[in-house]
N, C-alpha and C positions, 0 to 999 in steps of 0.2 A: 450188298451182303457183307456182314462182319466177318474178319478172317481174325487167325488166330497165328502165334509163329513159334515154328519147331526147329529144334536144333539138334541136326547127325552129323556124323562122319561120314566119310565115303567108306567103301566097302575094296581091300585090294586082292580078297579072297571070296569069292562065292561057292563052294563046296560044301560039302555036307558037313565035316569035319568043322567050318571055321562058324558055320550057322548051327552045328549045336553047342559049340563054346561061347558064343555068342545069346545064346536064349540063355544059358547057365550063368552068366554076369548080366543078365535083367534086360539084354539088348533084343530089339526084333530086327528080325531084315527086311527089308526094303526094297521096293524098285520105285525109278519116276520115269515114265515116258511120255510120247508125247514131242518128244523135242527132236532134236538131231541125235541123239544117241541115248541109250537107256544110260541113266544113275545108279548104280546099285551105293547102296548106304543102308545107314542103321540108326534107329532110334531108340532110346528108355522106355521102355514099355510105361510107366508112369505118365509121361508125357502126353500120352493118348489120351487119359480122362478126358479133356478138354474138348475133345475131337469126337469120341465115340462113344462114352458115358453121356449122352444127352441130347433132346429130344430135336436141337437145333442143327442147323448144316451152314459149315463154314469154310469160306476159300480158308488156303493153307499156306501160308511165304515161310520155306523151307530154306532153311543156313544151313550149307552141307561145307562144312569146313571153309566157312568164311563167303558160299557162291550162295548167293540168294533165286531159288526160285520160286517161281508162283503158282499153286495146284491145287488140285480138289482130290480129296480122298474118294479112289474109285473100287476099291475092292479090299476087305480086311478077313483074314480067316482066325479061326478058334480053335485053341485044342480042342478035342473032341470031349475030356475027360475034364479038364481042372478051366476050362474057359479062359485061357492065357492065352494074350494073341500071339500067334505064330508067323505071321507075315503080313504085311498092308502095298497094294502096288496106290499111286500118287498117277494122275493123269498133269503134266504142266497144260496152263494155260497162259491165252493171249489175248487180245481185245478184238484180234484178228479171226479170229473163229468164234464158231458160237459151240457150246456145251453142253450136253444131258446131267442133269443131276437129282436129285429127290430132296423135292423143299415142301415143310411141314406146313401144314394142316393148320390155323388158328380158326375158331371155331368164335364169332361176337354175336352177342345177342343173346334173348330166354326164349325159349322156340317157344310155341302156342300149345303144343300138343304134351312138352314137356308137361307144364303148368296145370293140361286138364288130368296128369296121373300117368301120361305115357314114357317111356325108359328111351334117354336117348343113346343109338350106336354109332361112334365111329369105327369106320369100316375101311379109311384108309385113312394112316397119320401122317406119310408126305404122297407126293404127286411129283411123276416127272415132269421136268419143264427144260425145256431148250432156249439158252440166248444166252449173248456175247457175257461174257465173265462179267462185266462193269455194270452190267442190267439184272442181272440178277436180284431177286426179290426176298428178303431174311425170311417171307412168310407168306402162305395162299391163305387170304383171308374170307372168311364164308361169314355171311348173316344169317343166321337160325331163327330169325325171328319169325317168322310167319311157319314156319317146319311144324306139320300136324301131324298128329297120330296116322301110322301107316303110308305116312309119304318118307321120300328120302331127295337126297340132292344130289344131282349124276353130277359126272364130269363138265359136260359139255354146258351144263345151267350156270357154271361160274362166271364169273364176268372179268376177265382178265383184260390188262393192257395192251398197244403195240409192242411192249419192250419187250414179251416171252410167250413161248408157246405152250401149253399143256399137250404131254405125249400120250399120256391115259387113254383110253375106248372115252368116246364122247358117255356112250351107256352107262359107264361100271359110278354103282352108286358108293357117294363118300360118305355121307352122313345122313342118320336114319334115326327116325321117332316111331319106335314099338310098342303095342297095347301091351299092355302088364294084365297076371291077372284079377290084380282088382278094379283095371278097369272095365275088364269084363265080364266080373262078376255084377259094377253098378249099371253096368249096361243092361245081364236080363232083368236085375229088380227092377230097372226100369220097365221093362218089356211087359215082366208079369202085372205091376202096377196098373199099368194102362191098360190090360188085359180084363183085371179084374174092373175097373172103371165103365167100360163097353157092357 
């Protein structure tokens, strides 16, 4: 998995007071745990783009005043109102533990059912998966090619590697080919055609 690297300070106030002077100069607050002791720090809200503007997931090698740690973004909240983030907690990671995280969806192939007229749904665009930091995959990769109208592809039909596990219901469908309805309209002309034929 591609990481990405962010640069905070440390935090030597956590109060209410210093976190709303802090959102007021463009900073968000911070936590990283996971380790021997929670981090509190701060980032540029700017800085996020890279991180949460987009449709990828990426480890994160965090310079908090010159100490480099290594994490995944584990939880971000929004104002409610103007959508400015307001806080991001950081889980550290190690090659020694394995991890939960949501990795996207790449969808290859022209599915079949697409092609005769049918509307394709994605229905989930990541999927949990657990393993060691170093195994982690930038991508769950699906083949749509043979995906017909009115079928879909669970969880559990993916073909994944030893290196991670899918945490998802084996059931819950991810991706789905829908009849539209013209093609259900070509479907009774057919019907009636044949009808009149007899």
């Amino acid at each position: 998995m591609k990481s990405v690297a962010l640069f905070g300070n440390a935090r030597t106030e956590v109060g209410k007071v210093s976190t709303k002077s802090m959102r007021v100069e463009g900073k968000v607050p911070c936590v990283l745990y996971g380790g021997t002791d929670h981090v509190h720090f701060c980032l540029y809200e700017p800085d996020f783009k890279l991180l949460v503007y987009t449709p990828n997931t990426y480890k994160v090698q965090l310079d908090i005043d010159g100490k480099v740690y290594h994490a995944i973004l584990k939880d971000i909240q929004f104002h409610p109102v103007n959508d400015s983030i307001v806080h991001a907690d950081f889980l550290e990671i190690n090659d020694s533990k394995e991890v939960e995280i949501g990795i996207p969806v790449k969808l290859v192939g022209n599915s079949v059912g697409v092609r005769a007229g049918g509307k394709l749904v994605v229905k989930s665009k990541k999927l949990r998966v657990k393993a060691l930091p170093s195994l982690l995959p930038d991508f769950i990769e699906i083949n749509i090619d043979l995906l017909e109208i009115g079928k879909s592809i669970k969880v559990g039909e993916i073909p994944v590697n030893a290196n991670f596990r899918l945490l998802d219901a084996p059931n819950n469908p991810v991706v789905s080919v829908n009849t539209t309805r013209a093609v259900q309209e070509a479907a009774k002309a057919e019907e009636k055609d044949a009808k009149k034929k007899k």
